[in-house]
TORZA-237975 format. One record per residue (C-alpha): residue number from 1; residue in three letters; x, y, z. Coordinates in steps of 0.05 Angstrom, whole numbers, plus 5000, padded with zeros to 4 digits. Layout:
N
site resi NUM&resn ALA&u X&v Y&w Z
...
// end
This chain:
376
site resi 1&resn UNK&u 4070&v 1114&w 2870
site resi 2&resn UNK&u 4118&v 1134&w 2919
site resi 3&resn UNK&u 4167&v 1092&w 2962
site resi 4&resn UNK&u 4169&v 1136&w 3033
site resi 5&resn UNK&u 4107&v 1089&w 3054
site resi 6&resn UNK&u 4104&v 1044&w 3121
site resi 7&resn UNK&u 4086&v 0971&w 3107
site resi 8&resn UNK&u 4013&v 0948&w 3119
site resi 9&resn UNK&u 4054&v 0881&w 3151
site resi 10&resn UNK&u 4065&v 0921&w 3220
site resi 11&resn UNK&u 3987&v 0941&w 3232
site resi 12&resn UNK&u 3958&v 0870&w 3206
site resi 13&resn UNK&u 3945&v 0813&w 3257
site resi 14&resn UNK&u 3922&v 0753&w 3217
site resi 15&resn UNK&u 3978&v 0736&w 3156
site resi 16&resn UNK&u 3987&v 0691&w 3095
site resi 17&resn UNK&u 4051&v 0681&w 3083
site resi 18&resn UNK&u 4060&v 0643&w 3006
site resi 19&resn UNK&u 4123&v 0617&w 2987
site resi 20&resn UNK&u 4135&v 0594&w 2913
site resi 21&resn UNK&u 4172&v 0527&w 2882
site resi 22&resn UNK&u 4230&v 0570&w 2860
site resi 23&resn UNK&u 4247&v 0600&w 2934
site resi 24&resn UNK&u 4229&v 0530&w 2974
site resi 25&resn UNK&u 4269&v 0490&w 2914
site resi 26&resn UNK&u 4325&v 0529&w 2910
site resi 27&resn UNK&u 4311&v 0530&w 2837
site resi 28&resn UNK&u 4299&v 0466&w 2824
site resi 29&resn UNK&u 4359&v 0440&w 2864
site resi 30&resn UNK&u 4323&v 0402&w 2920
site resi 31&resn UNK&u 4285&v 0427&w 2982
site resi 32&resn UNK&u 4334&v 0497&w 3013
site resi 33&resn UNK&u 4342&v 0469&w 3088
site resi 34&resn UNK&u 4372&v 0534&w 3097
site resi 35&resn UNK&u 4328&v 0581&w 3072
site resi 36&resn UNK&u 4258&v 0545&w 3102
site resi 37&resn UNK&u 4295&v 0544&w 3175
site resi 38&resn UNK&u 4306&v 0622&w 3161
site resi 39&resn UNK&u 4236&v 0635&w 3142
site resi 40&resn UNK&u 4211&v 0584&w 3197
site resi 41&resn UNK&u 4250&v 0625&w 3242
site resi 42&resn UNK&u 4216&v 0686&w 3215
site resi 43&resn UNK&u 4153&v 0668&w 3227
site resi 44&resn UNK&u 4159&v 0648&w 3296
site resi 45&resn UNK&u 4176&v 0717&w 3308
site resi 46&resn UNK&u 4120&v 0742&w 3279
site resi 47&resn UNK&u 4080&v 0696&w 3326
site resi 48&resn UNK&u 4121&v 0725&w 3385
site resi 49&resn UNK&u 4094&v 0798&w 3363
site resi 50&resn UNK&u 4021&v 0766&w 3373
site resi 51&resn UNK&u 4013&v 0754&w 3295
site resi 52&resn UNK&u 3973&v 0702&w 3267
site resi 53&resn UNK&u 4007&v 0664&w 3205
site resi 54&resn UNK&u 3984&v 0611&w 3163
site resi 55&resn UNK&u 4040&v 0590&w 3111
site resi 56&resn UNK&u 4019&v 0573&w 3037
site resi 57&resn UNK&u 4073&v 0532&w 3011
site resi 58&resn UNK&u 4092&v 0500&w 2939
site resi 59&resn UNK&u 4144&v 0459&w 2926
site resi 60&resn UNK&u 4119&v 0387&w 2927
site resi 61&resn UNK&u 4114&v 0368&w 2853
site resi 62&resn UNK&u 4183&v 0409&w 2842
site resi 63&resn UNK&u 4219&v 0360&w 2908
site resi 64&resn UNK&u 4181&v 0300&w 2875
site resi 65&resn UNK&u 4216&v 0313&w 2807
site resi 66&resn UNK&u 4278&v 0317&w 2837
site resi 67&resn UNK&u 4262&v 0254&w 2880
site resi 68&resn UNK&u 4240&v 0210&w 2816
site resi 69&resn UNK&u 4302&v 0246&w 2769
site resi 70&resn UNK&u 4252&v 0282&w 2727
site resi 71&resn UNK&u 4290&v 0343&w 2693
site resi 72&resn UNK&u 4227&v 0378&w 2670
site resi 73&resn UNK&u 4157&v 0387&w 2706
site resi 74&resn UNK&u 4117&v 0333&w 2664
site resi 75&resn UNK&u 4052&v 0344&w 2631
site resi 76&resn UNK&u 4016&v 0284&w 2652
site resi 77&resn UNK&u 3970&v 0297&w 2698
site resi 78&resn UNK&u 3977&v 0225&w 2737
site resi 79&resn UNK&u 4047&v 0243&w 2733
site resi 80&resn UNK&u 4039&v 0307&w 2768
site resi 81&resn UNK&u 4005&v 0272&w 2823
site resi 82&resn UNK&u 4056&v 0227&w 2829
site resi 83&resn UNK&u 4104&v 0274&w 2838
site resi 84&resn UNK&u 4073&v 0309&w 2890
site resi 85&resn UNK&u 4046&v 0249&w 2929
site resi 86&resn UNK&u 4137&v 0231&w 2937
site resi 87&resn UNK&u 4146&v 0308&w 2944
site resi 88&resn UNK&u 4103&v 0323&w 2995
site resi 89&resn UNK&u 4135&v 0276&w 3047
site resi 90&resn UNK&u 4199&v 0309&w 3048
site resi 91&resn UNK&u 4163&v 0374&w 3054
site resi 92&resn UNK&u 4125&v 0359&w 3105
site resi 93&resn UNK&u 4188&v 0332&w 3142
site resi 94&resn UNK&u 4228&v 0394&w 3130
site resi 95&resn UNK&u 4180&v 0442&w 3157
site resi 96&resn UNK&u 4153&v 0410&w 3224
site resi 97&resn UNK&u 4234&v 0397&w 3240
site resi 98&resn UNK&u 4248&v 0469&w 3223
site resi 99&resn UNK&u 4183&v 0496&w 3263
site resi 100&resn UNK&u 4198&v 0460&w 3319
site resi 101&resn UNK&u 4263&v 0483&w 3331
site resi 102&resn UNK&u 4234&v 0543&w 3349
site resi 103&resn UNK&u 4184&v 0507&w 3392
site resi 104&resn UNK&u 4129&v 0516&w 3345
site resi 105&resn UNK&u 4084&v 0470&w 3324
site resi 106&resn UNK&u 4046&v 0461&w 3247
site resi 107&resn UNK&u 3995&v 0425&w 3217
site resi 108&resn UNK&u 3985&v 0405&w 3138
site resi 109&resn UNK&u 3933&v 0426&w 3118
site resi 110&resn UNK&u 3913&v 0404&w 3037
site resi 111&resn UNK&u 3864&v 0431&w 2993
site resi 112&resn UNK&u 3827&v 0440&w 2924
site resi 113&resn UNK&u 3784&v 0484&w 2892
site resi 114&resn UNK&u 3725&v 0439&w 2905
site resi 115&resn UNK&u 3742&v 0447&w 2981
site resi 116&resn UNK&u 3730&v 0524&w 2976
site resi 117&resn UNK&u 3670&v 0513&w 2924
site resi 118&resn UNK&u 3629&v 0464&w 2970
site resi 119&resn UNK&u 3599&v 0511&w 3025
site resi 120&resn UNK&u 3598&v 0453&w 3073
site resi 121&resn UNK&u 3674&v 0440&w 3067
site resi 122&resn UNK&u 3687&v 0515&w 3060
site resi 123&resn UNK&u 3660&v 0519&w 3128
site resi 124&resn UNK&u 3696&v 0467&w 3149
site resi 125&resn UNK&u 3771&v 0486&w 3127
site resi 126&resn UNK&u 3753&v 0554&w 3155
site resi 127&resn UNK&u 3739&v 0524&w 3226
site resi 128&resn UNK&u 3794&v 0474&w 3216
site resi 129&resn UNK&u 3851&v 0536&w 3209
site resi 130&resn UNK&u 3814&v 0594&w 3256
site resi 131&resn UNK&u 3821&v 0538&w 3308
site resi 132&resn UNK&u 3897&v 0515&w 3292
site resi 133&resn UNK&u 3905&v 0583&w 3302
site resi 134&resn UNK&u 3874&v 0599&w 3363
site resi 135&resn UNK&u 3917&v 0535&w 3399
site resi 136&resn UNK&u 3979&v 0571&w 3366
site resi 137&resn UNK&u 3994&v 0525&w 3303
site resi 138&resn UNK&u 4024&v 0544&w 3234
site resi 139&resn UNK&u 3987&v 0508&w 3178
site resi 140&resn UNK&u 4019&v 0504&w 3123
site resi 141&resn UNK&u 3977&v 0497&w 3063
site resi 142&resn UNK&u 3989&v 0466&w 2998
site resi 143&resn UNK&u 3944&v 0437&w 2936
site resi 144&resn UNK&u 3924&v 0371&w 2940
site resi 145&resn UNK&u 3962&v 0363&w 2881
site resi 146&resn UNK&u 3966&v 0287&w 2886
site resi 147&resn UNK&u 3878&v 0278&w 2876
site resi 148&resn UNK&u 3865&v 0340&w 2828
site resi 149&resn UNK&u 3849&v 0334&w 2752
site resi 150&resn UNK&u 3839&v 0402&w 2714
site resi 151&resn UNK&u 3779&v 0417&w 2742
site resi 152&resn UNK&u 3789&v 0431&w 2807
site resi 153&resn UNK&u 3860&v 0460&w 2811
site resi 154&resn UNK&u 3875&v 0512&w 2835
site resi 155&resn UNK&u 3924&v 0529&w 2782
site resi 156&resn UNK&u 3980&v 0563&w 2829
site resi 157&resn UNK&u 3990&v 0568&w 2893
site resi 158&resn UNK&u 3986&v 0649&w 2895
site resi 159&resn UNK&u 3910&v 0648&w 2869
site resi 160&resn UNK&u 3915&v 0596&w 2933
site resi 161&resn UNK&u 3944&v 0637&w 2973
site resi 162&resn UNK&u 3893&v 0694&w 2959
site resi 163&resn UNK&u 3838&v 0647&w 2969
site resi 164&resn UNK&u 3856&v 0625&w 3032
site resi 165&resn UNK&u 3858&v 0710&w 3061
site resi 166&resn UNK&u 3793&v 0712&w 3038
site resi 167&resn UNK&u 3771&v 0647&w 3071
site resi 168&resn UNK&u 3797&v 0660&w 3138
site resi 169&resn UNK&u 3801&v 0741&w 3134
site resi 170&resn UNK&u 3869&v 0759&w 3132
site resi 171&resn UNK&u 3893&v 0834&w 3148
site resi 172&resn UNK&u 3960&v 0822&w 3089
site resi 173&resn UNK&u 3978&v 0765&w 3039
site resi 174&resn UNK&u 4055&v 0767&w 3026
site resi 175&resn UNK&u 4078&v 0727&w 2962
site resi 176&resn UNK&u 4147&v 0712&w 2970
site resi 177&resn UNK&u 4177&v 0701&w 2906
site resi 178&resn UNK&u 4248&v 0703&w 2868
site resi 179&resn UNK&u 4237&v 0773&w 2839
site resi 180&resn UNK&u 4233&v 0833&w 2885
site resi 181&resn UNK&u 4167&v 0865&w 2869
site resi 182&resn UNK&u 4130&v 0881&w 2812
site resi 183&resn UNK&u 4165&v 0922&w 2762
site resi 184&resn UNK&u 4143&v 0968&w 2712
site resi 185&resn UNK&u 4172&v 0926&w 2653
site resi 186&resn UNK&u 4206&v 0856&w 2654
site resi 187&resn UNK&u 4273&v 0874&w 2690
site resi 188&resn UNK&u 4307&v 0817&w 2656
site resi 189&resn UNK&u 4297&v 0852&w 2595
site resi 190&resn UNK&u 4278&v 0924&w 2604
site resi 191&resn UNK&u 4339&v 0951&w 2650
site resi 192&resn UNK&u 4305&v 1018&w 2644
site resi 193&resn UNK&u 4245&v 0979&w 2691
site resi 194&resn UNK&u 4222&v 1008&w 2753
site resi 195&resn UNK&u 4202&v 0982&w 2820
site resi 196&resn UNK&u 4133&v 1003&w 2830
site resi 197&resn UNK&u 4133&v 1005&w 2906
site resi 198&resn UNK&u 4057&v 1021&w 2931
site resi 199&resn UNK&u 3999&v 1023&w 2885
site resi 200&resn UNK&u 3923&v 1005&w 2898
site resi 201&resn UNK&u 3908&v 0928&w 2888
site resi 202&resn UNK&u 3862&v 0912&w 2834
site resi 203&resn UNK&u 3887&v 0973&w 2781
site resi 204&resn UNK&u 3880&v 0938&w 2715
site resi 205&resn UNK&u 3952&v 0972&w 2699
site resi 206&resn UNK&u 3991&v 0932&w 2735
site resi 207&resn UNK&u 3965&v 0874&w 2701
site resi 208&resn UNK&u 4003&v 0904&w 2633
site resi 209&resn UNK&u 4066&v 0918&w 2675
site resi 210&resn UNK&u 4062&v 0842&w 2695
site resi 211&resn UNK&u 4051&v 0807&w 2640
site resi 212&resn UNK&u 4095&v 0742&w 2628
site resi 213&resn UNK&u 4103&v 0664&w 2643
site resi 214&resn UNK&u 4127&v 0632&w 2714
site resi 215&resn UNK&u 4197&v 0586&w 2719
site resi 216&resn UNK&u 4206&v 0521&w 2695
site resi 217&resn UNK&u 4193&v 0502&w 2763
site resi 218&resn UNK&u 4133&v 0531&w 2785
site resi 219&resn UNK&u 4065&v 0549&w 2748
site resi 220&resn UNK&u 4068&v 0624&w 2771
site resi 221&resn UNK&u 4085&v 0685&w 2740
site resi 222&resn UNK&u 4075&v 0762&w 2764
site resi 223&resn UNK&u 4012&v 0760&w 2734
site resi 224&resn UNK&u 3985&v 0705&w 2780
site resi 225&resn UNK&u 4007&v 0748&w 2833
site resi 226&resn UNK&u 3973&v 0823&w 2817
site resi 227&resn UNK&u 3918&v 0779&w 2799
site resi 228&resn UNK&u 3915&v 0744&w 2874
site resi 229&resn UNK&u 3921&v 0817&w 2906
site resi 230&resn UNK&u 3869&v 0834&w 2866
site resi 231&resn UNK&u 3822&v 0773&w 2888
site resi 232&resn UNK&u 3852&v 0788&w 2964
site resi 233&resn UNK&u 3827&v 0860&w 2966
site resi 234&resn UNK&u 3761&v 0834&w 2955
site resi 235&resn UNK&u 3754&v 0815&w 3028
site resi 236&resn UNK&u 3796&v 0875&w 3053
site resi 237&resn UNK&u 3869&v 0839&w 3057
site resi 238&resn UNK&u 3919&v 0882&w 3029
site resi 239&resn UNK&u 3988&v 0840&w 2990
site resi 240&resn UNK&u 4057&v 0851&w 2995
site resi 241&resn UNK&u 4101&v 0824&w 2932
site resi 242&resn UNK&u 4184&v 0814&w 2958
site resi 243&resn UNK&u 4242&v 0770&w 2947
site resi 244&resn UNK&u 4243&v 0711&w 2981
site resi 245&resn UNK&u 4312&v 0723&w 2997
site resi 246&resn UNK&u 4319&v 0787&w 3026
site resi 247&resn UNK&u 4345&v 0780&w 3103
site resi 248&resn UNK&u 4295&v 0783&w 3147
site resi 249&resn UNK&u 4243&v 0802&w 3102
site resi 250&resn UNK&u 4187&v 0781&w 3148
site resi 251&resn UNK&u 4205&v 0813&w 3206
site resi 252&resn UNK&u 4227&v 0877&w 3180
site resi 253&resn UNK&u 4164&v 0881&w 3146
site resi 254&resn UNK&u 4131&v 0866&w 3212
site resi 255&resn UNK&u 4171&v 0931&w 3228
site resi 256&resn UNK&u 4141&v 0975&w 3184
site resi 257&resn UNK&u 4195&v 0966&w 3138
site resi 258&resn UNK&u 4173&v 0975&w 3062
site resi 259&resn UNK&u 4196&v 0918&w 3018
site resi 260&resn UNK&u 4181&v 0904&w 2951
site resi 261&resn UNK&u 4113&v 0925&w 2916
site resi 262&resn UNK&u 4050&v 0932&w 2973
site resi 263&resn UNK&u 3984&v 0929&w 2932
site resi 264&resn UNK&u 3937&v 0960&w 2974
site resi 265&resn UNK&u 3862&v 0941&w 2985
site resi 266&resn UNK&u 3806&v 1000&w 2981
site resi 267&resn UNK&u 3770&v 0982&w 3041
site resi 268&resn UNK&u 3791&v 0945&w 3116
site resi 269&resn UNK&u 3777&v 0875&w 3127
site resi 270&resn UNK&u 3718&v 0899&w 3175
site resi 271&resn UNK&u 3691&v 0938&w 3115
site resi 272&resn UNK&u 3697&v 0894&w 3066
site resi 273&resn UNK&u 3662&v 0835&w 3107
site resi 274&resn UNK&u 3594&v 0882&w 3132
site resi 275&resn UNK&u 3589&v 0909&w 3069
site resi 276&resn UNK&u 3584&v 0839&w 3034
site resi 277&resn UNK&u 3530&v 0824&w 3086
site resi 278&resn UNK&u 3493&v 0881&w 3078
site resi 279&resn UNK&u 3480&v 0871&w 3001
site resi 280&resn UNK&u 3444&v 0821&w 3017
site resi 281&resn UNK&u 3376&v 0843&w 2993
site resi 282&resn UNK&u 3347&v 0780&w 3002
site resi 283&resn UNK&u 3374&v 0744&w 3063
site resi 284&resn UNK&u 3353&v 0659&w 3072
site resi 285&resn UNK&u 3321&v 0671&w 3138
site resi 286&resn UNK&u 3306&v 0706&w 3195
site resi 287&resn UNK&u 3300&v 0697&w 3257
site resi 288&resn UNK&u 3267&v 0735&w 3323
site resi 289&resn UNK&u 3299&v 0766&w 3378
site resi 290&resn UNK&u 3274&v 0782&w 3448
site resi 291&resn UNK&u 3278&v 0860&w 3477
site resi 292&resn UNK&u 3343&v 0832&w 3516
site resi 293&resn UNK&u 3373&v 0796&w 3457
site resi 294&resn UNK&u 3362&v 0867&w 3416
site resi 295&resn UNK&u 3395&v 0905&w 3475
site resi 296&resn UNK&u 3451&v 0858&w 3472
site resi 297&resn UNK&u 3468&v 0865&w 3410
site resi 298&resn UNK&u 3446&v 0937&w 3391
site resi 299&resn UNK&u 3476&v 0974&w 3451
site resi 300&resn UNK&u 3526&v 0921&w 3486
site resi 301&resn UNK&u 3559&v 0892&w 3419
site resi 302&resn UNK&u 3552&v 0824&w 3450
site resi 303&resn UNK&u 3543&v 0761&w 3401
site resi 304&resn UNK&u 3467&v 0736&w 3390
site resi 305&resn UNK&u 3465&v 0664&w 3430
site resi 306&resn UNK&u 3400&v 0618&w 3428
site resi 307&resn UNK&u 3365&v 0645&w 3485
site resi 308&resn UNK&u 3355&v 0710&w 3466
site resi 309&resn UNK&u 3312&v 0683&w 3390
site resi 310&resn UNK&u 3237&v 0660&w 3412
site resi 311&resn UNK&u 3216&v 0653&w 3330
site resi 312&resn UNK&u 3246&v 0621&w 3270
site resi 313&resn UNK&u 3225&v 0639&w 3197
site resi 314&resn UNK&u 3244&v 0608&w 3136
site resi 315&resn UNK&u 3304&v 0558&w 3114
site resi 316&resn UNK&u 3372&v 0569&w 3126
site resi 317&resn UNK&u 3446&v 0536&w 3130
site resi 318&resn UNK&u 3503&v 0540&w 3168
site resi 319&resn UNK&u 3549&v 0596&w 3143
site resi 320&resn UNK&u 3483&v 0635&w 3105
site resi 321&resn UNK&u 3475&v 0705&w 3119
site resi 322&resn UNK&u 3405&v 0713&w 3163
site resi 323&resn UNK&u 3363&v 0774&w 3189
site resi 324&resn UNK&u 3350&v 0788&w 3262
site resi 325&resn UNK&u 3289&v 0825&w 3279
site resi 326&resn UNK&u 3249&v 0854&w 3338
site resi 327&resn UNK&u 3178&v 0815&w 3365
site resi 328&resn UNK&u 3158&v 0893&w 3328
site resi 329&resn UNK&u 3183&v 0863&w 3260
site resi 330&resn UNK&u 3233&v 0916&w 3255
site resi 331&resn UNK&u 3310&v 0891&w 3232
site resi 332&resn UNK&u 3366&v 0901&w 3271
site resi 333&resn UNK&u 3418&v 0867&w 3246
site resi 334&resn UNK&u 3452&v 0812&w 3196
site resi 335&resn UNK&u 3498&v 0762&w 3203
site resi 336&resn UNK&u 3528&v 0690&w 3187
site resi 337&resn UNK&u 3495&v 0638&w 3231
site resi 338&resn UNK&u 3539&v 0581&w 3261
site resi 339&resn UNK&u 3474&v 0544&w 3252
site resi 340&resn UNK&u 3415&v 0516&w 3199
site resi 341&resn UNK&u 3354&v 0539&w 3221
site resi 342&resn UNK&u 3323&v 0467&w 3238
site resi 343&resn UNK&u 3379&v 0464&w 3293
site resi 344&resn UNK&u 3355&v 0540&w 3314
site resi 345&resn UNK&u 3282&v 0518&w 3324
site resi 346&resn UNK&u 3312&v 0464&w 3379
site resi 347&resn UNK&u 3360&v 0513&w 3408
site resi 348&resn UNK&u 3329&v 0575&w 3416
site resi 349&resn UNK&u 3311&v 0602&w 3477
site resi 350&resn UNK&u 3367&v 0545&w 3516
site resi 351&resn UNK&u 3429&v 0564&w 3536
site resi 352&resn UNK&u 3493&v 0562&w 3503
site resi 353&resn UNK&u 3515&v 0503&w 3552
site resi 354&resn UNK&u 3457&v 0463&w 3525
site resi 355&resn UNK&u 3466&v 0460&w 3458
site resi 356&resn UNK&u 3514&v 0402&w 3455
site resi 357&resn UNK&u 3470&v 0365&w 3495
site resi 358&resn UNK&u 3401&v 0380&w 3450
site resi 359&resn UNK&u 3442&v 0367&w 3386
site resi 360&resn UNK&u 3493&v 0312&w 3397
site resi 361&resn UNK&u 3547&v 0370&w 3385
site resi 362&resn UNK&u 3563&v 0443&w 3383
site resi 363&resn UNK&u 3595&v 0488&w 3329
site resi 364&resn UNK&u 3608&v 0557&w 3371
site resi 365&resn UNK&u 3562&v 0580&w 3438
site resi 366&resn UNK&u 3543&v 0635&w 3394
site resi 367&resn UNK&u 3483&v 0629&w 3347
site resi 368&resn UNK&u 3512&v 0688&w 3299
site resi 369&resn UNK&u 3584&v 0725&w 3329
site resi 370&resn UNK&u 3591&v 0791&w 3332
site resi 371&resn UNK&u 3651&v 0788&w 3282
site resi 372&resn UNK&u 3601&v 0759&w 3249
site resi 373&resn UNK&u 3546&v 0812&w 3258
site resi 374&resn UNK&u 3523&v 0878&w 3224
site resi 375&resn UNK&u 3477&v 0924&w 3255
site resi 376&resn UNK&u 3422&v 0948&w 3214
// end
């Protein structure tokens, strides 16, 4: 595992950015003014360089404690929620004022578990943050900690933060946290421990190296975080591990610089994504192209739109992975449609600048994206 290694931070365009309770707390001491304008300031940078960054953030139970003079994080789970529902005020506050001094703009953006579980609403949040995005806002993303119960937490934000690469395809996650990397023993009591700079994400080693329990303050440990790199490779995003503190941490990784532990995914975002859809054995649907619609997409890499399908077969929702074939019968290609197939049969063969007036409304001009798209 050797250090002379360039960070995966300067290739990646699309970045989650997590920042724990400890770091955004100051410990437990109240919301650090000083160190969210300097990671704020950080990340407006990175938008400068033509990055996209979405920020997951913790810290409102921890400010709520403070704000209702609780020493320890209570057990109680209406509690909890309390404690967020005060806490999340003054984070809110504290970011947009510390964004926009930078002339940046940012959006809140709250979830649970059941948002991501629900395919409707997992469509939804996904659509929701690719198009923040693309009109140049930050979200920053927290739990909804003030309407979960044990069933649908998420349980930290790091497994959060993981989730939400995989939802919107990041390149990188990078946890920010108040160690610098992943060790090979417990620094704090091993002084013979190691920094393990670069290793493959998802090597059931590191989960040994990282065993222990998070701060009073926060729910997370190291473990939370190999175990989120692990869950982030799965869609191709590669995770960076560092110290919340280290000057300029986000921008010299945006450098190239390497900084703490980088836990590397197996295969690209691209990869990971056509390979998923090409497992399918069994897709919902299918759906039948014309000779120019097959051109398009087999030879042009253009996006399938309505006009080019004259057949519809089977059932099929938004967001399910369908087959395009040839009038011959033969596949061409998969692909996530932006649409069920009951809106398909009174689309096809219109053009894209009809569909909002056929349906009442319009989710993309494309019936499948290319991004979307695997050729068969």
């Amino acid at each position: 595992m050797s250090a002379a290694h360039q960070s995966v931070i300067r290739q990646a365009g699309r970045i989650i950015v997590k920042v724990g309770s400890s770091l955004v707390t100051n410990e437990g001491r109240g919301l650090d003014h000083g160190a969210i304008a300097r990671w704020a300031g950080q990340i407006a940078a990175l938008r400068g360089l033509g990055k996209d960054v979405v920020l997951v953030s913790s810290g409102a139970i921890a400010e709520g404690m403070l704000r209702l003079g609780m020493a320890a994080r209570p057990h109680d789970i209406h509690e909890l929620q309390a404690c967020a529902a005060v806490g999340q005020m003054g984070l809110a506050q504290i970011y947009e004022t510390s964004f926009a001094a930078h002339g940046v703009k940012t959006a809140q953006v709250l979830l649970t578990h059941a948002d991501l579980a629900d395919r409707e609403r997992y469509l939804n949040a996904r659509a929701t943050l690719t198009t923040l995005l693309r009109l140049g806002v930050v979200p920053i993303i927290n739990e909804n900690d003030t309407v979960v119960t044990d069933e649908i937490k998420f349980g930290d934000n790091d497994t959060l933060g993981a989730l939400v690469a995989n939802l919107i395809e990041a390149d990188a996650l990078v946890i920010l946290t108040d160690q610098r990397g992943l060790y090979s023993a417990d620094p704090r009591k091993d002084p013979a421990a190691t920094l393990i700079a670069r290793a493959p994400a998802g090597d059931a080693a590191l989960e040994a190296m990282a065993g222990g329990a998070g701060s009073s303050i926060g729910r997370g440990g190291m473990l939370t975080k190999v175990l989120a790199a692990r869950r982030a490779a799965r869609s191709g995003a590669h995770t960076v591990i560092a110290w919340g503190r280290e000057p300029d941490v986000l921008t010299r990784l945006a450098a190239g610089e390497a900084i703490g532990t980088q836990l590397e995914a197996a295969t690209t975002r691209l990869t990971a994504r056509r390979q998923w859809m090409v497992d399918h054995l069994h897709t919902s649907g299918e759906v039948v192209l014309d000779a120019g619609a097959v051109q398009k997409l087999t030879q042009e890499g253009k996006s399938l739109l309505p006009i080019g399908v004259v057949a519809v077969r089977g059932e099929f929702g938004r967001g399910q992975v369908i087959t395009c074939v040839g009038e011959d019968g033969v596949p061409v290609a998969r692909g996530l449609t932006s649409y069920t197939a009951s809106e398909v049969r009174r689309i096809m063969r219109h053009s894209s600048s009809e569909i909002e007036a056929i349906l009442g409304y319009i989710e993309g001009p494309e019936l499948v994206h290319r991004d979307n798209l695997v050729l068969l």
